[in-house]
C-alpha positions as a printed Julia matrix, in Angstrom:
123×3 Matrix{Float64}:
  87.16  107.36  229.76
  85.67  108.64  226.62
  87.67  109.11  223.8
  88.81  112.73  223.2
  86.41  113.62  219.94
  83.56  112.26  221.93
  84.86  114.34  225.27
  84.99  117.63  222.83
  81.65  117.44  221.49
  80.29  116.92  224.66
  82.3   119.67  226.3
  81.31  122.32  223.06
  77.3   121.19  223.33
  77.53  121.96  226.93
  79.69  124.92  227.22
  77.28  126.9   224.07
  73.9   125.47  225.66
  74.91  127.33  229.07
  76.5   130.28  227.42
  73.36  130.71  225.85
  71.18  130.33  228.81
  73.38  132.11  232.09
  76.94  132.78  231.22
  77.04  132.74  235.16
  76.69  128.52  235.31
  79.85  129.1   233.3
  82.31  129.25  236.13
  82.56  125.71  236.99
  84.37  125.35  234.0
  87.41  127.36  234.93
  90.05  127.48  237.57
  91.89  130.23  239.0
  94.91  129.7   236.88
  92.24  129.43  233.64
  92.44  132.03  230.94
  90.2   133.56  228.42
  91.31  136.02  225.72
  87.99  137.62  224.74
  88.73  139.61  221.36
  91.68  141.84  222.5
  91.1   141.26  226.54
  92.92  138.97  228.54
  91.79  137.86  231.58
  92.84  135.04  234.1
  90.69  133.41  236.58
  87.4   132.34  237.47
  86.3   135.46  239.01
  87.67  137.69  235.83
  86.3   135.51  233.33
  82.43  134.85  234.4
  83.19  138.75  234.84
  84.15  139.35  231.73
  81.49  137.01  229.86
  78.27  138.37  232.35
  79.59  141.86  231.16
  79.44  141.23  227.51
  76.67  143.95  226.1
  74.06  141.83  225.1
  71.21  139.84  226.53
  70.38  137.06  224.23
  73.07  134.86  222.09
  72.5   131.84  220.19
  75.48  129.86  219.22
  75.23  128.19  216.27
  78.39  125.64  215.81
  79.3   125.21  212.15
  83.06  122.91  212.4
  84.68  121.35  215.68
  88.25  120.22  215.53
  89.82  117.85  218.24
  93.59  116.77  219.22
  95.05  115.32  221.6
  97.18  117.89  223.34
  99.92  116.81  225.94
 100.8   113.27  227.13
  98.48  114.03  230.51
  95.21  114.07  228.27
  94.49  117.36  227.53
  92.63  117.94  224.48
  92.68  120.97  222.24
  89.38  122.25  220.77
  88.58  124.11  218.03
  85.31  125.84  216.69
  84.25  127.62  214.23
  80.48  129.13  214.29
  77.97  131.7   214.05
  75.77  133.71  216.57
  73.29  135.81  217.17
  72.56  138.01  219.78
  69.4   140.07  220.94
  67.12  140.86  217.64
  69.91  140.95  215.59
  69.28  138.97  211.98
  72.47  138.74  210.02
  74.81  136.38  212.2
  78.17  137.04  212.96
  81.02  134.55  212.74
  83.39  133.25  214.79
  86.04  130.96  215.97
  86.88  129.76  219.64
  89.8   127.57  220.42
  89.4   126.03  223.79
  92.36  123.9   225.78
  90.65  121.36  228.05
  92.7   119.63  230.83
  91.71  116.74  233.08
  90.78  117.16  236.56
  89.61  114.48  238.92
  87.58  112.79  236.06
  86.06  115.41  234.15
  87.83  118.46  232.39
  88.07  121.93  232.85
  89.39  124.93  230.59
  92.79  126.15  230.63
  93.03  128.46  227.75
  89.77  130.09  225.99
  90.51  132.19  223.19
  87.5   133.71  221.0
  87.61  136.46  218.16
  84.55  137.04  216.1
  85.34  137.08  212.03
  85.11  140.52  210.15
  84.63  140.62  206.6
């Protein structure tokens, strides 16, 4: 298996790519027990998080990452992601920033997300 840097830059390329394209194609990322703190809202879930994300008011994003941080996170490979970015969204020019920590577990060979915590950077 790849080692965990490689496995998080994969994983962040991916996950932004689809975000950006159909939040929807999101959900086979998360498990029913996955949850996502979006700003202030917690949700756990698949069903409540591709809810939550498909309900998001805008229509276009573009992710743009600027730092990714990996670690190792438990003895049964998890990996713990962090990111730091900018986006845009619909016709928007001045991007806003943002940082997403992500906790990645394994799962019959691949790796889905456990935690998924984002807050956008004011100021």
């Amino acid at each position: 298996m790849a080692d965990f840097a490689t496995i998080a830059q994969q994983f962040v390329e991916f996950y932004y790519q689809t975000f950006d394209q159909n939040r929807q194609n999101l959900a086979a990322l998360y498990r029913d027990h996955s949850m996502l703190t979006f700003e202030t809202a917690a949700v756990q879930g698949v069903t409540g998080i591709i809810e939550k994300l498909t309900s998001l008011p805008f229509s276009q994003i573009k992710h743009q990452v600027n730092t990714l941080d990996a670690q190792p996170s438990n003895e049964s490979g998890g990996i713990l992601v962090l990111v730091t970015g900018a986006l845009l969204v619909d016709e928007e020019q001045r991007p806003m920033n943002y940082t997403q920590v992500f906790q990645l577990l394994p799962d019959q060979g691949s790796y889905f997300v456990f935690n998924d915590v984002f807050k956008l950077i004011y100021g």
